[in-house]
N, CA, C and O atoms as a GROMACS GRO file, in nm:
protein
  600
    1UNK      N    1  10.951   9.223  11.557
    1UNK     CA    2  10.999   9.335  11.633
    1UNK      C    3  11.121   9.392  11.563
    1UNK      O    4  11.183   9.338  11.471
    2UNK      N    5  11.148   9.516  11.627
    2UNK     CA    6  11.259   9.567  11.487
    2UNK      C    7  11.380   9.524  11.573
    2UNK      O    8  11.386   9.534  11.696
    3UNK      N    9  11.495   9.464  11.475
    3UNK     CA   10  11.598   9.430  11.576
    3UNK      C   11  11.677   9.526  11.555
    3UNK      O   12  11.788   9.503  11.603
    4UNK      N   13  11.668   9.636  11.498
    4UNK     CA   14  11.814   9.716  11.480
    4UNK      C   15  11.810   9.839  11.616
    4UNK      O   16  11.902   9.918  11.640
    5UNK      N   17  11.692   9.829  11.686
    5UNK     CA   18  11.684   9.884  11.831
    5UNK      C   19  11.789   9.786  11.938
    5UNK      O   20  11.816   9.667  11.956
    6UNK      N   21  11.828   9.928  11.994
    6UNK     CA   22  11.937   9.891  12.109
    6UNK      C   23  11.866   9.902  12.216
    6UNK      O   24  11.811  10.012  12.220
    7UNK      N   25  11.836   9.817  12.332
    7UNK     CA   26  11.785   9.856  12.440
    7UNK      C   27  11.878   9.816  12.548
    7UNK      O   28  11.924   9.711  12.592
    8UNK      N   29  11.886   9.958  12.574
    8UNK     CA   30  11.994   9.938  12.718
    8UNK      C   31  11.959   9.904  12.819
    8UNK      O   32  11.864   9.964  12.869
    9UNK      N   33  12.034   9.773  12.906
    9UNK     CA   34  12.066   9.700  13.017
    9UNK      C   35  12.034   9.735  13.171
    9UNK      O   36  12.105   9.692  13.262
   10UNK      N   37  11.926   9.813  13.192
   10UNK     CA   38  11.892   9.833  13.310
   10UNK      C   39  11.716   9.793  13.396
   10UNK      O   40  11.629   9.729  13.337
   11UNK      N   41  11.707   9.827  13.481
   11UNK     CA   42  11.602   9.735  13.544
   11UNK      C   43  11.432   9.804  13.500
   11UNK      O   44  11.326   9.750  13.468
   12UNK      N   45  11.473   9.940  13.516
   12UNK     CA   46  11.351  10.032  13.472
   12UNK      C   47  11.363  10.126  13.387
   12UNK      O   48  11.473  10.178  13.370
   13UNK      N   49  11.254  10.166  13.319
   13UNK     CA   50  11.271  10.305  13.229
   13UNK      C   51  11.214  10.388  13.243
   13UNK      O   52  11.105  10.360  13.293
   14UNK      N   53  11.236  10.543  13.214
   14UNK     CA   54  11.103  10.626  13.250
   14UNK      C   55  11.086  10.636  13.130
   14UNK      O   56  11.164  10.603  13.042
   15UNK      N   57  10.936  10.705  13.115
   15UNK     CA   58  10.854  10.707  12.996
   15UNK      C   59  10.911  10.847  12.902
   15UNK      O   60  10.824  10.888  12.824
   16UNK      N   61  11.034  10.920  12.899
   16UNK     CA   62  11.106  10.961  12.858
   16UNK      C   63  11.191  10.897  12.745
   16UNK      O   64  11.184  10.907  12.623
   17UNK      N   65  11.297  10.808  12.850
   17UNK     CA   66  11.363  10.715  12.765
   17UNK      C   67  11.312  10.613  12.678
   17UNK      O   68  11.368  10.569  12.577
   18UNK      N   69  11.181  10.572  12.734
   18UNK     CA   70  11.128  10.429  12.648
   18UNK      C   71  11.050  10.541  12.503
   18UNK      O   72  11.008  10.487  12.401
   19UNK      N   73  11.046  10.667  12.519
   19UNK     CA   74  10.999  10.758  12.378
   19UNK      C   75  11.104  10.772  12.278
   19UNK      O   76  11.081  10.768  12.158
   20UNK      N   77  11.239  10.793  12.335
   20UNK     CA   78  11.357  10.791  12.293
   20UNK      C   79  11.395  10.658  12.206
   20UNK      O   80  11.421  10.668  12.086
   21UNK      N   81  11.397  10.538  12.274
   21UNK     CA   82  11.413  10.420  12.248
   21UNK      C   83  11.358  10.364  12.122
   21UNK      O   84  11.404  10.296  12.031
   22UNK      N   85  11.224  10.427  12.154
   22UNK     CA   86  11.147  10.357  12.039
   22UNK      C   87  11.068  10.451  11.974
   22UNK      O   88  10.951  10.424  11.947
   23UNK      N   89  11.113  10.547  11.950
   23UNK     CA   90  11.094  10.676  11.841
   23UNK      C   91  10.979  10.702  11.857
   23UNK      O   92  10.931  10.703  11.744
   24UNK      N   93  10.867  10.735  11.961
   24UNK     CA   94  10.774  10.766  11.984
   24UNK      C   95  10.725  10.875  12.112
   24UNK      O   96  10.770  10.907  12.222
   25UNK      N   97  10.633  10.903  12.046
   25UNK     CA   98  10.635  11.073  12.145
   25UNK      C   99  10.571  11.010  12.344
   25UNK      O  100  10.499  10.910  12.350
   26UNK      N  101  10.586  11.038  12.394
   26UNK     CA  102  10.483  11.001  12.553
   26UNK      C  103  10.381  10.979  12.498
   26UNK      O  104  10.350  10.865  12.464
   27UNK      N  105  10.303  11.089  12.477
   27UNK     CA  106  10.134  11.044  12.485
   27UNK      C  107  10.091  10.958  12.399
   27UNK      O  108   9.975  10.917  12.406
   28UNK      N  109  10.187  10.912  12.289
   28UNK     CA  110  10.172  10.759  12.195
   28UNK      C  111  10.171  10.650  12.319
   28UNK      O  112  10.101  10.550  12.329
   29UNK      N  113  10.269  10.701  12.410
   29UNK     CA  114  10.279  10.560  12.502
   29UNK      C  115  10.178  10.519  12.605
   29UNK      O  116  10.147  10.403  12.631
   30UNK      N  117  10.125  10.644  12.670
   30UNK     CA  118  10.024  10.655  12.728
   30UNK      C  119   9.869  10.614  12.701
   30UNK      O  120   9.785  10.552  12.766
   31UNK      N  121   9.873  10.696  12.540
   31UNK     CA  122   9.714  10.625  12.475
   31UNK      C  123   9.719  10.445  12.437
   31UNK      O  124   9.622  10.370  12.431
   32UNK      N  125   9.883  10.408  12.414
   32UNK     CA  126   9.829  10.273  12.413
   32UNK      C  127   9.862  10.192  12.525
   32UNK      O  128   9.874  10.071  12.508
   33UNK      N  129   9.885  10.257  12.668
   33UNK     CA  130   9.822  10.196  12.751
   33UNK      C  131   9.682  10.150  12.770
   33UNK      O  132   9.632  10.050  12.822
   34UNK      N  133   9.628  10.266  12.706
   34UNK     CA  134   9.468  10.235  12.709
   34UNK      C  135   9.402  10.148  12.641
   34UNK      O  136   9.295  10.099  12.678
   35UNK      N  137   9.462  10.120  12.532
   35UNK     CA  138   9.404  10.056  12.436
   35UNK      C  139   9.493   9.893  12.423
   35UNK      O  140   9.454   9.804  12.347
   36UNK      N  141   9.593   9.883  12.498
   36UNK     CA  142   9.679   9.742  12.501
   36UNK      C  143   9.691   9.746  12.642
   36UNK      O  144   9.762   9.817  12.713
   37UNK      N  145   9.561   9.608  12.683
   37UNK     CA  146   9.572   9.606  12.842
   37UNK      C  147   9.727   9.530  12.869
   37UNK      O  148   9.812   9.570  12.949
   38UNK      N  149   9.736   9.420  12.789
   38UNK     CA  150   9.908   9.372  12.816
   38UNK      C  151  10.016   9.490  12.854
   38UNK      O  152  10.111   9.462  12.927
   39UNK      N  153   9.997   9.638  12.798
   39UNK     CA  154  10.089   9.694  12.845
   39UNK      C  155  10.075   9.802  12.964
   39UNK      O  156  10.059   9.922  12.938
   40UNK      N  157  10.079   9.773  13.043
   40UNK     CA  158  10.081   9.851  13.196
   40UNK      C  159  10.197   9.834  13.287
   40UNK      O  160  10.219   9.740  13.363
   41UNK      N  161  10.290   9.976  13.259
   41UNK     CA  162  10.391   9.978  13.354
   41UNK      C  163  10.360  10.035  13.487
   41UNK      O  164  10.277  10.122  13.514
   42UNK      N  165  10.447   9.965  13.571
   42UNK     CA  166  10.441   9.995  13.713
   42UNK      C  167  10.439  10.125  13.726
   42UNK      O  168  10.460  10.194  13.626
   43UNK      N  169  10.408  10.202  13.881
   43UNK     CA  170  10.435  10.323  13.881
   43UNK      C  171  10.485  10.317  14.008
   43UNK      O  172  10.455  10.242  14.101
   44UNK      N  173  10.569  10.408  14.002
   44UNK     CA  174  10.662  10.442  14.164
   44UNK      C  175  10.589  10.489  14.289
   44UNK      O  176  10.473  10.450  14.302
   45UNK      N  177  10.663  10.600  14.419
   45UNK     CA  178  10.609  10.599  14.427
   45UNK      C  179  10.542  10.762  14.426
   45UNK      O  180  10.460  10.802  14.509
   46UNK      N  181  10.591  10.830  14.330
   46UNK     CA  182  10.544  10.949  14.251
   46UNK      C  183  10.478  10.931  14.124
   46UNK      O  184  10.505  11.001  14.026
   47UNK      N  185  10.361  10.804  14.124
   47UNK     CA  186  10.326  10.780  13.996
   47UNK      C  187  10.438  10.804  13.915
   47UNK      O  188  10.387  10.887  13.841
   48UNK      N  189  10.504  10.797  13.893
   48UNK     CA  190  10.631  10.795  13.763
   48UNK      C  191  10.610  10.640  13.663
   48UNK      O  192  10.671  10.537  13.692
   49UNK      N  193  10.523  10.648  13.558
   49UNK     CA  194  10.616  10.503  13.523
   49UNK      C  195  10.677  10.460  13.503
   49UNK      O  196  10.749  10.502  13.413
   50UNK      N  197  10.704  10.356  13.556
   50UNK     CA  198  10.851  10.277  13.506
   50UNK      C  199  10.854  10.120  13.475
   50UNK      O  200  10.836  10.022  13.547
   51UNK      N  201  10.888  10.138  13.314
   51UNK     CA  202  10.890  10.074  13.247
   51UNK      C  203  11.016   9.917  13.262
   51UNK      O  204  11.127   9.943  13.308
   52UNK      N  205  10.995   9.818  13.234
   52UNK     CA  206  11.055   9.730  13.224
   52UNK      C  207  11.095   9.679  13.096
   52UNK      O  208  11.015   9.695  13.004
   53UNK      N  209  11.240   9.600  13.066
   53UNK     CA  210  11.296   9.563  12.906
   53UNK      C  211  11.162   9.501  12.799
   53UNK      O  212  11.144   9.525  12.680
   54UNK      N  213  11.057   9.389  12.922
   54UNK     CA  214  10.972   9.326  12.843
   54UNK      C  215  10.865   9.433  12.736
   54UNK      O  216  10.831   9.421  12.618
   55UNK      N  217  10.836   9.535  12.838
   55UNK     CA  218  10.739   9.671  12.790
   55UNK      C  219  10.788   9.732  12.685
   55UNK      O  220  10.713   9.775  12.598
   56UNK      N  221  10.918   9.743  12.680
   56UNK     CA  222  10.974   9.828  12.561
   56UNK      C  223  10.980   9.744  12.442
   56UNK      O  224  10.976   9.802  12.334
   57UNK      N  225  10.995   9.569  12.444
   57UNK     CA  226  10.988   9.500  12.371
   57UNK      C  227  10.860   9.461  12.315
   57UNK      O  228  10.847   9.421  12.200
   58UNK      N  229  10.758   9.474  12.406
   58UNK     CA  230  10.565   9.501  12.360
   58UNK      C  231  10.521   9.616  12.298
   58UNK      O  232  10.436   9.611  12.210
   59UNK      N  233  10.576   9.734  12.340
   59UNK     CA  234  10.581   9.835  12.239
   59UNK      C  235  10.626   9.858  12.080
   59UNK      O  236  10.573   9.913  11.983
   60UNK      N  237  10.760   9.784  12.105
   60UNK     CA  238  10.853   9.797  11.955
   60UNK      C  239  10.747   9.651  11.889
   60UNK      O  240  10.756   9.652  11.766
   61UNK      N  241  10.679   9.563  11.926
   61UNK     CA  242  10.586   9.476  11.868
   61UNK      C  243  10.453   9.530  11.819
   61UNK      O  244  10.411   9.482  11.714
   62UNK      N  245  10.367   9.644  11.892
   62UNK     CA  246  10.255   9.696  11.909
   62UNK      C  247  10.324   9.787  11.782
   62UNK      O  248  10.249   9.783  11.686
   63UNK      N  249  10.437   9.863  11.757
   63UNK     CA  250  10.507   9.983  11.696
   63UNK      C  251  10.468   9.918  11.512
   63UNK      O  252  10.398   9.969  11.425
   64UNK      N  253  10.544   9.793  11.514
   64UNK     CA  254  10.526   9.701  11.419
   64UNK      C  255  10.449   9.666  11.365
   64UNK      O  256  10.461   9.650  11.244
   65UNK      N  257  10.346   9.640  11.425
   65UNK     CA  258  10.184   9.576  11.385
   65UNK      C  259  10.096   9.713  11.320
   65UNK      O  260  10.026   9.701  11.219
   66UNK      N  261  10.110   9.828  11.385
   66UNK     CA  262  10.014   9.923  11.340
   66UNK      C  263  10.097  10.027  11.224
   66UNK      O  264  10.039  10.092  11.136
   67UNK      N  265  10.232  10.026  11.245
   67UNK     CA  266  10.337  10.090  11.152
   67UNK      C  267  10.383  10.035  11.007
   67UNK      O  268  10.375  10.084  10.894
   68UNK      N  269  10.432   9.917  11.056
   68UNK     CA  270  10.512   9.887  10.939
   68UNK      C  271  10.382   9.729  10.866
   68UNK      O  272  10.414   9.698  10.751
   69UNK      N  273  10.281   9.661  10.912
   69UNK     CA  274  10.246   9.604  10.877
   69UNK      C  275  10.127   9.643  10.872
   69UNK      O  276  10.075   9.578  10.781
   70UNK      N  277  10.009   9.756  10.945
   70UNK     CA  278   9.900   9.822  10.850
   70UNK      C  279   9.830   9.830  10.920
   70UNK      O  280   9.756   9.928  10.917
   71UNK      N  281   9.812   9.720  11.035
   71UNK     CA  282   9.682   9.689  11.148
   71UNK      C  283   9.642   9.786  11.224
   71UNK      O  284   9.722   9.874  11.255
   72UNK      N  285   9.511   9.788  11.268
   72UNK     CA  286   9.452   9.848  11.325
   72UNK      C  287   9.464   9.855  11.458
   72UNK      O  288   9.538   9.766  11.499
   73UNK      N  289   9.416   9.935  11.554
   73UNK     CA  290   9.447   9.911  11.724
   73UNK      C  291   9.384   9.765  11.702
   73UNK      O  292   9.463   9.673  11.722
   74UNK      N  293   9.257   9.731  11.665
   74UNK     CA  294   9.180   9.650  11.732
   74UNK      C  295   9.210   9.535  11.672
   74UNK      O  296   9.167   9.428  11.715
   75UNK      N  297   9.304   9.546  11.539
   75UNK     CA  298   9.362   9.418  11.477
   75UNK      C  299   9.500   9.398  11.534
   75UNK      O  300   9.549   9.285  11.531
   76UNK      N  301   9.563   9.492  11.582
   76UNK     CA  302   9.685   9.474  11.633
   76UNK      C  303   9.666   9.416  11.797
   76UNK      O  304   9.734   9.316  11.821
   77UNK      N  305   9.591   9.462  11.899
   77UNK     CA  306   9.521   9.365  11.945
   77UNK      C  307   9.504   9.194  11.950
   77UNK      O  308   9.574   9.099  11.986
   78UNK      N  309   9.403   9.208  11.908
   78UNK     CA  310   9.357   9.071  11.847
   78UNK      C  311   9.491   9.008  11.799
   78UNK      O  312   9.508   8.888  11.822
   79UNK      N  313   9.570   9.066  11.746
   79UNK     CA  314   9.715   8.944  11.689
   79UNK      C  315   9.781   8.935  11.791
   79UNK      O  316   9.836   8.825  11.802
   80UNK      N  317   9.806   9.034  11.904
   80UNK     CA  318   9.897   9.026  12.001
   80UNK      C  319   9.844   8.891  12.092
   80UNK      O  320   9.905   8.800  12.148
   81UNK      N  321   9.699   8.925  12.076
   81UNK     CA  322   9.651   8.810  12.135
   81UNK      C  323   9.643   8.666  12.121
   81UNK      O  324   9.617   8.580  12.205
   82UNK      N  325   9.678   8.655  11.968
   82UNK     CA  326   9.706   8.505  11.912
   82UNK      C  327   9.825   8.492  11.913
   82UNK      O  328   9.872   8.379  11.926
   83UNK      N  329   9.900   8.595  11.903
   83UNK     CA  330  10.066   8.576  11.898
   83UNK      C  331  10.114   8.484  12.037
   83UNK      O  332  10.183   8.383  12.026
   84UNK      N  333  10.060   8.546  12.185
   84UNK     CA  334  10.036   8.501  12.330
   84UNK      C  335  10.014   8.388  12.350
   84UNK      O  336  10.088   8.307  12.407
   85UNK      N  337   9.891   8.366  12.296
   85UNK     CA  338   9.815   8.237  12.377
   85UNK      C  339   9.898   8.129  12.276
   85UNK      O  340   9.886   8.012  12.315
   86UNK      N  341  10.001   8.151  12.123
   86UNK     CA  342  10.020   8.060  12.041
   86UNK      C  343  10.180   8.026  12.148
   86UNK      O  344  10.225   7.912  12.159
   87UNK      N  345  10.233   8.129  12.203
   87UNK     CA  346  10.361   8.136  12.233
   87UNK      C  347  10.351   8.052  12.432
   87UNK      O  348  10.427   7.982  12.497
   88UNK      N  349  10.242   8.101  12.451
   88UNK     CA  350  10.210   7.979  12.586
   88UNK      C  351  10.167   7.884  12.551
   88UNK      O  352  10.136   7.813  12.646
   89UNK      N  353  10.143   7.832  12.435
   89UNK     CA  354  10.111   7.708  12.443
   89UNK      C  355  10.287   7.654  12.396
   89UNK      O  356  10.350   7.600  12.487
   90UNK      N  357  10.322   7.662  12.328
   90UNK     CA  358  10.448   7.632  12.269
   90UNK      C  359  10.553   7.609  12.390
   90UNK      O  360  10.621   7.506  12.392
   91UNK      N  361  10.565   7.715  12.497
   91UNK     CA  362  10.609   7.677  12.642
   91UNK      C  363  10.503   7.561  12.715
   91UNK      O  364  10.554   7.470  12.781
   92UNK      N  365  10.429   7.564  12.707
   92UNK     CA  366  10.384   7.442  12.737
   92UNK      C  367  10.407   7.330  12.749
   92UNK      O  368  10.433   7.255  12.843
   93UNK      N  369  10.388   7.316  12.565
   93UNK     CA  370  10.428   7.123  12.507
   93UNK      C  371  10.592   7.133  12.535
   93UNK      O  372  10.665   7.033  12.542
   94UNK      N  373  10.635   7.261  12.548
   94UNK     CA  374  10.812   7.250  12.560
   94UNK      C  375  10.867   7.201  12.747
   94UNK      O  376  10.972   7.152  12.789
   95UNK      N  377  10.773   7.233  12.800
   95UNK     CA  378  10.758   7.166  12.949
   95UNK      C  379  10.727   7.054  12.958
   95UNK      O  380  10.785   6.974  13.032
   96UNK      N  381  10.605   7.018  12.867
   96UNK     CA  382  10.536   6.880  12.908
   96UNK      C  383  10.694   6.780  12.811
   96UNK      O  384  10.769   6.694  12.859
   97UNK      N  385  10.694   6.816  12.720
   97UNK     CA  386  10.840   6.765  12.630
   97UNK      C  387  10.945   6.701  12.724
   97UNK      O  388  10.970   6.583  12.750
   98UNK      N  389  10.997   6.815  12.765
   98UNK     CA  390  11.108   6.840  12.917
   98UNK      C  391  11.067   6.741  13.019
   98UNK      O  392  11.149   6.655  13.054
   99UNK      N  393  10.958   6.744  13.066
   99UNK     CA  394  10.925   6.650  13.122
   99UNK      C  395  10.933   6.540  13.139
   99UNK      O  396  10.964   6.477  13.240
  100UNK      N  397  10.896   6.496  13.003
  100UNK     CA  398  10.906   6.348  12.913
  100UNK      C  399  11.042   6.303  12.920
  100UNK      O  400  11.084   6.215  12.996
  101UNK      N  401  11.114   6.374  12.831
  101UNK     CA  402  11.270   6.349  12.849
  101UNK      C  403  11.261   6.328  12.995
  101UNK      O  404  11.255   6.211  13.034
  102UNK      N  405  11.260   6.417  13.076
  102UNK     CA  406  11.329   6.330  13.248
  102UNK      C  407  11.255   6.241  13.286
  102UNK      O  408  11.292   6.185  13.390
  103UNK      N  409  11.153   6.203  13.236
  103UNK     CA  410  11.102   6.047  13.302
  103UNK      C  411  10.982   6.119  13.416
  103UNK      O  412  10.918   6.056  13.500
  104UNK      N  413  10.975   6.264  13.389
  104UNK     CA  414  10.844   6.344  13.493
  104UNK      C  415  10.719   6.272  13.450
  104UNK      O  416  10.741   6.240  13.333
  105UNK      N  417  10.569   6.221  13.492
  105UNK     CA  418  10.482   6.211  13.466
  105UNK      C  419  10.428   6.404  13.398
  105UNK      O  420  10.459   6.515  13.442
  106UNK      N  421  10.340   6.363  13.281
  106UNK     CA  422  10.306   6.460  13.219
  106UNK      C  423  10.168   6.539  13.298
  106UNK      O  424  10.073   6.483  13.352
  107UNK      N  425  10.190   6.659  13.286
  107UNK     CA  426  10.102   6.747  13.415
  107UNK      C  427   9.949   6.745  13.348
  107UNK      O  428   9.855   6.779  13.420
  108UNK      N  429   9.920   6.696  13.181
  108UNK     CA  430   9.784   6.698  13.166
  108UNK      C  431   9.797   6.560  13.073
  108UNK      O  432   9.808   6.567  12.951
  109UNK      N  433   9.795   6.432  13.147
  109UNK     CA  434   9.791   6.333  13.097
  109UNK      C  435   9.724   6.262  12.947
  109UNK      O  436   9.732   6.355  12.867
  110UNK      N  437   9.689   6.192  12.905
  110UNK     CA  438   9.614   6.188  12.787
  110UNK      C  439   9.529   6.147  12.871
  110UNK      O  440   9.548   6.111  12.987
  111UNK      N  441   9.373   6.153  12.773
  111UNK     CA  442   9.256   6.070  12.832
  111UNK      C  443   9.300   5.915  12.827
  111UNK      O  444   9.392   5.853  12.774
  112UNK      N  445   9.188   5.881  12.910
  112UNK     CA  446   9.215   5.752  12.962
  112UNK      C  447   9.101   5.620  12.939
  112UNK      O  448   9.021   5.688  12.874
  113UNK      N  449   9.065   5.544  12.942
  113UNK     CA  450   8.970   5.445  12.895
  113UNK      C  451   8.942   5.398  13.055
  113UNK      O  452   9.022   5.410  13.147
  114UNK      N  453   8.812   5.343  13.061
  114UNK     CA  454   8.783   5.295  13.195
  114UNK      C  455   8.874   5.240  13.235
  114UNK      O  456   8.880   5.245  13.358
  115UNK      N  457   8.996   5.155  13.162
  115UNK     CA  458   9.047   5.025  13.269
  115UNK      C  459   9.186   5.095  13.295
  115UNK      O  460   9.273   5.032  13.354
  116UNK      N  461   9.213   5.246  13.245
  116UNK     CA  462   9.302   5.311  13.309
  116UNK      C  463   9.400   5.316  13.194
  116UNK      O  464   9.501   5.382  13.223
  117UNK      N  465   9.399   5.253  13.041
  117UNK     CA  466   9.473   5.283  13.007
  117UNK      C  467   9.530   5.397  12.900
  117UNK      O  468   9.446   5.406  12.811
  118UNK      N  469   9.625   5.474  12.879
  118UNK     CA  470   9.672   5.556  12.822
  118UNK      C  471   9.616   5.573  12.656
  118UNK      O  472   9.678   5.497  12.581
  119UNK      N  473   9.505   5.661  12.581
  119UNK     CA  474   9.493   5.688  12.449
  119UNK      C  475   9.551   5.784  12.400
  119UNK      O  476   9.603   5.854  12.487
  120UNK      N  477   9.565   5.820  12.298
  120UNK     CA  478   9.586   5.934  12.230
  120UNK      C  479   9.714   6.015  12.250
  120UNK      O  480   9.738   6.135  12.233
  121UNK      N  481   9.799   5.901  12.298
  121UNK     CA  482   9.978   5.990  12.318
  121UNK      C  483  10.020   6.012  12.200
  121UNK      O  484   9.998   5.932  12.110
  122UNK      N  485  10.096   6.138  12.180
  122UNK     CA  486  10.188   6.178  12.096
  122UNK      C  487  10.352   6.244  12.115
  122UNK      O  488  10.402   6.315  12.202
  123UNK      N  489  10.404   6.184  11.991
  123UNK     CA  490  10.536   6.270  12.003
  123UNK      C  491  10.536   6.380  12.086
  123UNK      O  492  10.422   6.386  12.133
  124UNK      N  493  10.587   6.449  12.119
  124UNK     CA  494  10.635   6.579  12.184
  124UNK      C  495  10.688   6.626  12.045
  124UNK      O  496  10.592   6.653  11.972
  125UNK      N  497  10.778   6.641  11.999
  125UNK     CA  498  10.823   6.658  11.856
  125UNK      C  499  10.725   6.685  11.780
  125UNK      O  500  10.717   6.801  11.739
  126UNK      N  501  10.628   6.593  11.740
  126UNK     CA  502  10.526   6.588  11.658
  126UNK      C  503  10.407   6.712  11.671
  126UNK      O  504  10.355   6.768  11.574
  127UNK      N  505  10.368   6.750  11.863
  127UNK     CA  506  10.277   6.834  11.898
  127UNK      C  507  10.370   6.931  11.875
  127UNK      O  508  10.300   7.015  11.818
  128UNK      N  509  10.467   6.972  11.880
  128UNK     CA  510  10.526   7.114  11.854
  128UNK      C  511  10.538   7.153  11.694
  128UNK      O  512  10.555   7.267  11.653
  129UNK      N  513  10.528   7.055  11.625
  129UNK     CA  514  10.536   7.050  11.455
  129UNK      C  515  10.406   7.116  11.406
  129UNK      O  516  10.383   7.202  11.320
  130UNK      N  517  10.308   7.026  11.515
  130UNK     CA  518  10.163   7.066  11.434
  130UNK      C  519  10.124   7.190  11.512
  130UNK      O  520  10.034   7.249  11.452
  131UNK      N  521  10.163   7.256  11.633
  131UNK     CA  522  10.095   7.377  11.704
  131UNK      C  523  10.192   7.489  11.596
  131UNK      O  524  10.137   7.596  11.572
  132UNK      N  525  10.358   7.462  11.519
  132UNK     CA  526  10.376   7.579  11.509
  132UNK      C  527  10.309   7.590  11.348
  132UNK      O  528  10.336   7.701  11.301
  133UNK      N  529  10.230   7.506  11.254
  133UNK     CA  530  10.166   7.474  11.167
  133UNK      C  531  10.032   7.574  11.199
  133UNK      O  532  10.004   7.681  11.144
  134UNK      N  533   9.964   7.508  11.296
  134UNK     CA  534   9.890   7.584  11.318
  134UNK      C  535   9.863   7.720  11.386
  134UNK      O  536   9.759   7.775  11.420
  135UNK      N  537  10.000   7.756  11.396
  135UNK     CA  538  10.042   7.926  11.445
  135UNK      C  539  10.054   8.003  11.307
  135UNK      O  540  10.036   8.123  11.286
  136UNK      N  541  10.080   7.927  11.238
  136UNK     CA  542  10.142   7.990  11.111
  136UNK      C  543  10.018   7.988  11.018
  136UNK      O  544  10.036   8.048  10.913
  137UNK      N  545   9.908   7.938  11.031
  137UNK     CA  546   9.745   7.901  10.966
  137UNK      C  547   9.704   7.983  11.007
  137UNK      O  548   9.654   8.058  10.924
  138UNK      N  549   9.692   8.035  11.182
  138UNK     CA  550   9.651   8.139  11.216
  138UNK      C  551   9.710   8.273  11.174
  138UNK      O  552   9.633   8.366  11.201
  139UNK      N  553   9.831   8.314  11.112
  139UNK     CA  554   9.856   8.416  11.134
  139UNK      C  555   9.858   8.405  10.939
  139UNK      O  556   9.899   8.517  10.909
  140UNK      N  557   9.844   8.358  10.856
  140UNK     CA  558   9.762   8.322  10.724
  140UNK      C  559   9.631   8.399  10.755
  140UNK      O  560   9.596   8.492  10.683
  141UNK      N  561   9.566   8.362  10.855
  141UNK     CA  562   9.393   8.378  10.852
  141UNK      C  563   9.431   8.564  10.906
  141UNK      O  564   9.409   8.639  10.811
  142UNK      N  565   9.456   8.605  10.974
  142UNK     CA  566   9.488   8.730  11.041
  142UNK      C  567   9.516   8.850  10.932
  142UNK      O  568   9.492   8.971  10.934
  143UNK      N  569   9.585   8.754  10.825
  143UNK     CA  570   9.625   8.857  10.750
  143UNK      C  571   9.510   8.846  10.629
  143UNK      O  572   9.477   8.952  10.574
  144UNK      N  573   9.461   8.744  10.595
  144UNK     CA  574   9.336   8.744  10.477
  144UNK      C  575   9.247   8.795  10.523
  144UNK      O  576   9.155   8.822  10.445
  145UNK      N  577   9.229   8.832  10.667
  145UNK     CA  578   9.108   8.929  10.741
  145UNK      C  579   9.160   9.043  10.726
  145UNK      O  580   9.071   9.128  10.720
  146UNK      N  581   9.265   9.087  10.717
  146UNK     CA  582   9.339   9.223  10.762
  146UNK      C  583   9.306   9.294  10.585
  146UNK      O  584   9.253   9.399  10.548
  147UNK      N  585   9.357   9.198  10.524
  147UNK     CA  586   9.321   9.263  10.386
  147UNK      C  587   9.212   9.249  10.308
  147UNK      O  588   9.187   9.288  10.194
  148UNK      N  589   9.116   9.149  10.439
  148UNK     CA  590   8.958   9.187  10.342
  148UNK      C  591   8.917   9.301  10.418
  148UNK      O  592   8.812   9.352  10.379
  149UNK      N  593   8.969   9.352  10.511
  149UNK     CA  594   8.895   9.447  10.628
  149UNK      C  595   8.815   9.412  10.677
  149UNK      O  596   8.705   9.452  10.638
  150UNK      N  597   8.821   9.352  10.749
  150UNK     CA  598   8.719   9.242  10.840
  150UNK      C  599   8.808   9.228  11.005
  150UNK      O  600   8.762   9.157  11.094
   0.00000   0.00000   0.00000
């Protein structure tokens, strides 16, 4: 995301300011509502949308992917989508982790052997080593597709 954007400190935006913000005309913002179901701002109650800090920060990401790095809607897409599911899992093992540290029983246990006992535990440390390994394999593969055009 580009960090040299300032986004100012308030609760909503109209689709004015979030054009302003992030150097893009309305109906840029509008058509990729259509095309990025993740981004759907609320509407008032004069249909007005109004945008939230996270939206303007999915935009300046969506801005990135098709601007400055080449992708397509439907590849920019598709990455937003691995970017997601790589970044909930990562909150995840960082809960189940958290957990661990306080002495919580873990919310998706390891499998278990008939007589009840515990297989296949791992570090917490260790699962966050190998998921961000394999975030970083995936986004390797994203881009050797991107530049075979595939």
């Amino acid at each position: 995301m580009s960090e040299d954007v300032k986004i100012p400190d308030k609760l909503f935006y109209r689709i004015n300011e979030v054009a302003a913000i992030t150097g893009l005309k309305p109906y840029v913002l509008r058509y990729w509502e259509t095309e990025f179901p993740m981004l759907s701002p609320e509407k008032d109650e004069n249909e007005q949308r109004r945008y939230r800090k996270s939206d303007i920060e999915l935009i300046l990401q969506i801005k990135k992917l098709l601007y400055e790095e080449g992708y397509t809607i439907a590849g920019a897409r598709k990455r937003l989508k691995q970017l997601r599911s790589a970044s909930a899992g990562e909150n995840e093992l960082a809960n189940e982790a958290a957990a661990a540290e306080a002495g919580a029983p873990h919310a998706n246990p390891s499998p278990s052997t008939p007589e009840g006992k515990r297989v296949g535990s791992m570090d917490p440390a260790r699962v966050r080593e190998i998921n961000a390994a394999l975030a970083d394999l995936r986004s390797d593969l994203a881009e050797l597709y991107r530049i075979l055009g595939q």
